[in-house]
Structure formats: structure tokens, C-alpha cells
Backbone as a printed PyTorch tensor [residue, N CA C, xyz], in Angstrom:
tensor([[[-13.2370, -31.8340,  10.5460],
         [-13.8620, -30.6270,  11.0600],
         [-12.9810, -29.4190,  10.7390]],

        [[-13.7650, -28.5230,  10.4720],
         [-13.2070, -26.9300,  10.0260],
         [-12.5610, -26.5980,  11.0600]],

        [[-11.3590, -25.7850,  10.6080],
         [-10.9090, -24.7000,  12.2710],
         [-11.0740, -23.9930,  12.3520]],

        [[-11.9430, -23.6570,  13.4560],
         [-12.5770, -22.0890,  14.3410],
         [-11.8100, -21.1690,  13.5930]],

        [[-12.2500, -20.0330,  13.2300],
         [-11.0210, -18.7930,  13.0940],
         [-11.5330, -17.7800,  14.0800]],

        [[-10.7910, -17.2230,  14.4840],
         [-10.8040, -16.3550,  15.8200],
         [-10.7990, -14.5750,  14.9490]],

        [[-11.6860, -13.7110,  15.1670],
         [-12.2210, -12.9770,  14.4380],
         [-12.6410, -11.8790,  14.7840]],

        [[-12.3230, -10.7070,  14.7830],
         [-12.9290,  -9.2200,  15.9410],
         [-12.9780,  -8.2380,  14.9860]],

        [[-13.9730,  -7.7900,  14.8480],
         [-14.1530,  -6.4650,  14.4460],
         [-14.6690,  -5.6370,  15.1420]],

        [[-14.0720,  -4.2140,  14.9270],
         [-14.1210,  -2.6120,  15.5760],
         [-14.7010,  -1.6060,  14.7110]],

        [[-15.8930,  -1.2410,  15.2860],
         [-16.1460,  -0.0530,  14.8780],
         [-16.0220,   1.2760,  15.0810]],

        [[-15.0400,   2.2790,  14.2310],
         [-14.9840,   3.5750,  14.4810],
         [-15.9220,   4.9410,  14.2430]],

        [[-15.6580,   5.4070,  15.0330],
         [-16.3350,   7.0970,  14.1220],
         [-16.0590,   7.7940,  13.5260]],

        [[-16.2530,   8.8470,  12.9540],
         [-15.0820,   9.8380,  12.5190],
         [-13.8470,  10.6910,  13.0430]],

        [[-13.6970,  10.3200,  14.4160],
         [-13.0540,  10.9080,  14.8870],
         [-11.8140,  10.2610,  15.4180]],

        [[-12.2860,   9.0020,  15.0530],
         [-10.9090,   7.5220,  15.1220],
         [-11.5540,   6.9940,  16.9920]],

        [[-12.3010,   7.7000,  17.0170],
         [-13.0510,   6.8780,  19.0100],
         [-13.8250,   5.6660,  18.4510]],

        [[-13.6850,   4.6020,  19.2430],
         [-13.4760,   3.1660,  19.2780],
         [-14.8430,   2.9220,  19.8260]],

        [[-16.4610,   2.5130,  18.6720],
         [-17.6240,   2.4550,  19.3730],
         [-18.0260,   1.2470,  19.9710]],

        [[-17.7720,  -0.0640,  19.2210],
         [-18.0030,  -1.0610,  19.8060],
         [-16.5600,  -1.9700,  19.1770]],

        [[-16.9000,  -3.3970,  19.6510],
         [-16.0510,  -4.3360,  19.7050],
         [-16.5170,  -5.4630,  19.3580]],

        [[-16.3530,  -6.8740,  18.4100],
         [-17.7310,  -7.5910,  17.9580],
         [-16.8410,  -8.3430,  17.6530]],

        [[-17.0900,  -9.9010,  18.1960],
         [-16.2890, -11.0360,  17.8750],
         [-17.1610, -12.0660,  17.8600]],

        [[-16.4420, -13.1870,  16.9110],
         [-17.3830, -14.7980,  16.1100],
         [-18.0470, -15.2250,  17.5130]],

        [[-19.2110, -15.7510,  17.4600],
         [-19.4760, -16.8490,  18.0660],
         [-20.2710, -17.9090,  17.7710]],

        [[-19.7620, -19.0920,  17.8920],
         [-20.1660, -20.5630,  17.1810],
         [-21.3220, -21.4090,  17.9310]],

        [[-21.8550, -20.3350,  18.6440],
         [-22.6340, -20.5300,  19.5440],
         [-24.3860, -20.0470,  19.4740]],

        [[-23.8850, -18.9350,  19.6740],
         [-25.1570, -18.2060,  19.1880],
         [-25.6420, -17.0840,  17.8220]],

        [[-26.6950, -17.1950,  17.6880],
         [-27.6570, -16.9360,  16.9340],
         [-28.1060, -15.5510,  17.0220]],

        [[-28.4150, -14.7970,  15.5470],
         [-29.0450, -13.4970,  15.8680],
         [-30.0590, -13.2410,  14.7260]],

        [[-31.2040, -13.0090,  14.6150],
         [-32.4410, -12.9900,  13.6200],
         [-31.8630, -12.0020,  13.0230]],

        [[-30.9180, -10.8630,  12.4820],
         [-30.1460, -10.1730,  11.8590],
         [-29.5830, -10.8950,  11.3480]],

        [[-28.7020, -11.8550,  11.2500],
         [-27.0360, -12.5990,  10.9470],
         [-28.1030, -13.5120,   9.8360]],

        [[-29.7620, -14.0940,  10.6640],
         [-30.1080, -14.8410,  10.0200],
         [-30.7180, -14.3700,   8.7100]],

        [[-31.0070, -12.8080,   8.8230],
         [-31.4370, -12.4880,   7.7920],
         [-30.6690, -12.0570,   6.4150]],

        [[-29.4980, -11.8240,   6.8290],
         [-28.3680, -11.4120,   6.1190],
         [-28.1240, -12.3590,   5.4700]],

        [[-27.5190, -13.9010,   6.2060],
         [-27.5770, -15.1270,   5.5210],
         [-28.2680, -15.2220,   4.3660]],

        [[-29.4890, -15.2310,   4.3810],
         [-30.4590, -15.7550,   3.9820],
         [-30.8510, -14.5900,   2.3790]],

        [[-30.2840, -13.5140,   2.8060],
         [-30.3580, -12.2870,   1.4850],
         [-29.4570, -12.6000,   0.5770]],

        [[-28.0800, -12.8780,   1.3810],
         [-26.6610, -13.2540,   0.4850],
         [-26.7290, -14.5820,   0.3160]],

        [[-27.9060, -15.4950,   0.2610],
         [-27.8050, -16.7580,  -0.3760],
         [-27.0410, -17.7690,   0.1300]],

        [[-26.7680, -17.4480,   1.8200],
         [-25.8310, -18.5310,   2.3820],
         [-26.6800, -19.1640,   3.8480]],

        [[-27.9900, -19.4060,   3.4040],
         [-29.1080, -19.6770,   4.8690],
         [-28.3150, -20.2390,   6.0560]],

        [[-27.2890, -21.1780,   5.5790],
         [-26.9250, -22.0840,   6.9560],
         [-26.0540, -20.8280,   7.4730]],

        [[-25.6070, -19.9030,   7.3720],
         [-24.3420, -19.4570,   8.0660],
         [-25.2940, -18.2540,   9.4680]],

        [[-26.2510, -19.2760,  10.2380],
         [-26.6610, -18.7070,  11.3080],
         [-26.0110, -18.0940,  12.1740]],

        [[-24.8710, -18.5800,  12.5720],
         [-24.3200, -17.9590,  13.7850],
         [-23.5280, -16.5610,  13.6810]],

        [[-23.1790, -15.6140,  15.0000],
         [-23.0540, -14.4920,  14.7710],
         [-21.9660, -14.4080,  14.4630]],

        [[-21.8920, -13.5540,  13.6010],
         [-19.8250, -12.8640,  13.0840],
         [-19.5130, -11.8880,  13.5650]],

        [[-18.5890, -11.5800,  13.8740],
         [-17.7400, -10.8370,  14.2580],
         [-18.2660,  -9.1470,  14.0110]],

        [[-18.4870,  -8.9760,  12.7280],
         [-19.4510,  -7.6240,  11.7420],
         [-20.1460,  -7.3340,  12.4460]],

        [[-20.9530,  -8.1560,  12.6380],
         [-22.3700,  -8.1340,  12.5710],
         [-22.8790,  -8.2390,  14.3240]],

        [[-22.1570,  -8.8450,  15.0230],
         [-21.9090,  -8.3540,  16.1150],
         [-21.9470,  -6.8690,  16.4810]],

        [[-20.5170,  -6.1250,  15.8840],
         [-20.1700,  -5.2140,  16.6040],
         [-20.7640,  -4.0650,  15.9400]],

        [[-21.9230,  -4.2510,  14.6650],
         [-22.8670,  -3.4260,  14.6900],
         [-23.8920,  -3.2600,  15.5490]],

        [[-24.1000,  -4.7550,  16.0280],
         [-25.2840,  -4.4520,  16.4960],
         [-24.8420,  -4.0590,  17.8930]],

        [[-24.1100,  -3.6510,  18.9060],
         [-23.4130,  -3.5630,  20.1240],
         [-23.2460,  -2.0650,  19.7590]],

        [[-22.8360,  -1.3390,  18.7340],
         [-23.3570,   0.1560,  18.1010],
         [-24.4670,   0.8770,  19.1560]],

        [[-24.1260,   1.6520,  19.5060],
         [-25.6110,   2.7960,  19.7870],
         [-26.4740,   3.2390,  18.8090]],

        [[-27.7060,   3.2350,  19.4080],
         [-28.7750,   3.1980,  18.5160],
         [-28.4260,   4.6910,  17.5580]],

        [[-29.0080,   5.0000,  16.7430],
         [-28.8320,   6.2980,  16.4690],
         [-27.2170,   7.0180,  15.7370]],

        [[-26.2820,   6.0140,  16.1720],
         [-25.0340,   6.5820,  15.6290],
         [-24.2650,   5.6090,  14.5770]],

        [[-23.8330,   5.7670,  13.6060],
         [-23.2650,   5.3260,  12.2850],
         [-21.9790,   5.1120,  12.3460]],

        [[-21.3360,   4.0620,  12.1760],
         [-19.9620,   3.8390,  12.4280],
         [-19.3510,   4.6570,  10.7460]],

        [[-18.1230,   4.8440,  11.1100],
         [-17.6790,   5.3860,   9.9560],
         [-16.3780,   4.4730,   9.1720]],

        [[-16.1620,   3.6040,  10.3330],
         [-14.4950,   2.7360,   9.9790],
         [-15.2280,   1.3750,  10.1990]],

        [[-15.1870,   0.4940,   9.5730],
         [-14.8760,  -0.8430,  10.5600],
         [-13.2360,  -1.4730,   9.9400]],

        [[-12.7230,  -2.0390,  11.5650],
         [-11.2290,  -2.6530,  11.2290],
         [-12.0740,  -4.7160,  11.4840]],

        [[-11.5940,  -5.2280,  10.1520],
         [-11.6310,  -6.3000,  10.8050],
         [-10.1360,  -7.5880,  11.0420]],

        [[-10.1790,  -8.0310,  11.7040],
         [ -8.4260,  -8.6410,  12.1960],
         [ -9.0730, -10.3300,  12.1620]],

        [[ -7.9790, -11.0350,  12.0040],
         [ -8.1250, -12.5840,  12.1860],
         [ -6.5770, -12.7210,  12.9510]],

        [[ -6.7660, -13.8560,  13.5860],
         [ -5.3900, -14.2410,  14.5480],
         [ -4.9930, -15.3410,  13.0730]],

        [[ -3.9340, -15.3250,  13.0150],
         [ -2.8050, -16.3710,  11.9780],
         [ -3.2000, -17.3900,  12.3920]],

        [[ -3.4030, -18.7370,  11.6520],
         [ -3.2430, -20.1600,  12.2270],
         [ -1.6500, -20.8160,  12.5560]],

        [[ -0.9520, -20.1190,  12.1620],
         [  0.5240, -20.6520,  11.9960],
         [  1.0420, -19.6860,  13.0880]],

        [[  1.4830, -18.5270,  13.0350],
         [  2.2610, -18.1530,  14.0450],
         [  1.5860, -17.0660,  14.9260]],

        [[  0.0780, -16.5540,  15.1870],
         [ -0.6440, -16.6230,  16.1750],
         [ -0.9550, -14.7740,  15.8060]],

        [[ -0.3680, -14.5340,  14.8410],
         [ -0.1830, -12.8490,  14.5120],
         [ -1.0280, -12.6020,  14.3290]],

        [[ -1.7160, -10.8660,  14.2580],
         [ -3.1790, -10.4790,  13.8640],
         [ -2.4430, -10.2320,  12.1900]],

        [[ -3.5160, -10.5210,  11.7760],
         [ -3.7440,  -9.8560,  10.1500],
         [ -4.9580,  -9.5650,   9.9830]],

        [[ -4.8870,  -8.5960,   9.0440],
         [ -6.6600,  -7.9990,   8.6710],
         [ -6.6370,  -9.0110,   7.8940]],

        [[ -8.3630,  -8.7450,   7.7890],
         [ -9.3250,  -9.8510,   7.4920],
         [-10.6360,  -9.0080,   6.0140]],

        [[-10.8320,  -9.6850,   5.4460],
         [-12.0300,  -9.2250,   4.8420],
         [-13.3960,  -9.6480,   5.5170]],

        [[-14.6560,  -9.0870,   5.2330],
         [-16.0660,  -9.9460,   5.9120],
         [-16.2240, -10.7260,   4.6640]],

        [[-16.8860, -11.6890,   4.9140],
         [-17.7590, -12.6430,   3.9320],
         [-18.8870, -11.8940,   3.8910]],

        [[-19.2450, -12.6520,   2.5120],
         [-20.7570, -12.3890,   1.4810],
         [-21.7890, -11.5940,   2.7850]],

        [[-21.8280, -12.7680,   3.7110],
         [-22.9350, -11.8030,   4.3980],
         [-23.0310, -10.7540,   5.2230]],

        [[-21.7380, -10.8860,   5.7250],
         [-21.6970,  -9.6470,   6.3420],
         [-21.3800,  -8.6370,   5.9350]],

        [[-20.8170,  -8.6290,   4.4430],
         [-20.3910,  -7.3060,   3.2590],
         [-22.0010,  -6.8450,   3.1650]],

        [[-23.2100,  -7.7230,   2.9630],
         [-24.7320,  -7.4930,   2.5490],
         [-24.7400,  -6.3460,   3.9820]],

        [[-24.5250,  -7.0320,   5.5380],
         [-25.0640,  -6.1570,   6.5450],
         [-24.5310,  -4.7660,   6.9650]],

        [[-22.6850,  -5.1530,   6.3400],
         [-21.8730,  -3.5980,   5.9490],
         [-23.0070,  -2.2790,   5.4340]],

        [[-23.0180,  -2.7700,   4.4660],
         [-23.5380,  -2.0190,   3.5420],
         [-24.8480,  -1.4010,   3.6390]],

        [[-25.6780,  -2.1920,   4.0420],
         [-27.0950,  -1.7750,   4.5580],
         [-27.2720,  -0.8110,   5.9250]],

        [[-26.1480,  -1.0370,   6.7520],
         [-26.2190,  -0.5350,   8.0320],
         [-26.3340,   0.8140,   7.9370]]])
């Protein structure tokens, strides 16, 4: 079995104020995440990411201008930035 990676992304504005907060879950499901999947050619990757989360946790109407995304280290527990995968670069971009 794969290991969980622990995963948060932040979305900013232009003004560096902190709009939402959006982390993995291996749990649940979002007809967004599924559609994204499914554009970037990766159908199984249903569950929500971290991205794609903390867009959608966004206020309606307002456009993030930053996203930071971070992963915790498997070895010594540190944050390091992170890139998004295929699908959530597709929901980046579209947003």
C-alpha cells in the first residue's frame, strides 16, 4: 500500500490575505475533482486534493491570485513545497 502524503494548499490574493485553506482527503469525493480527473485523463483519482479543495472553499466571486502548495517530508517531518498533479494543474488553470 501507497503512503498517504499529507498535503495543504493556500490560497492568496493580491494583497498576500490568506482566502482559504484546502487539504487531501482519502475519503471524500467532489463532482469537480471528478471532473478534472476525468479531463486530465486520470478517471480513478476521485478523491479531493488539497487544490482543488481550497478553491472550492474560495468565495464565490473572488479569484485567488497565489496558490502556496506544501507537503510534510516522509523522513524528517519538514514542510517542503509541493507541485499539483496533472489534475489539479487542469483545475489551476481553469479556475
Amino acid at each position: 500500500m501507497k503512503t498517504r502524503q499529507h498535503i495543504v494548499a493556500l490560497c492568496f490574493d493580491k494583497r498576500g490575505r490568506l482566502l482559504s485553506v484546502g487539504k487531501n482527503n482519502y475519503t471524500k469525493t467532489h463532482p469537480i475533482q471528478a471532473k478534472y480527473a476525468t479531463k486530465a485523463g486520470i478517471p480513478q483519482k476521485i478523491y479531493l486534493h488539497a487544490e482543488i479543495d481550497a478553491l472550492l472553499k474560495v468565495k464565490y466571486g473572488v479569484k485567488p491570485h497565489k496558490m502556496v502548495i506544501i507537503r510534510r517530508s516522509k523522513k524528517t517531518g519538514e514542510l517542503l513545497p509541493s507541485k499539483p498533479c496533472p489534475v489539479c494543474q487542469q483545475a489551476i488553470e481553469d479556475f
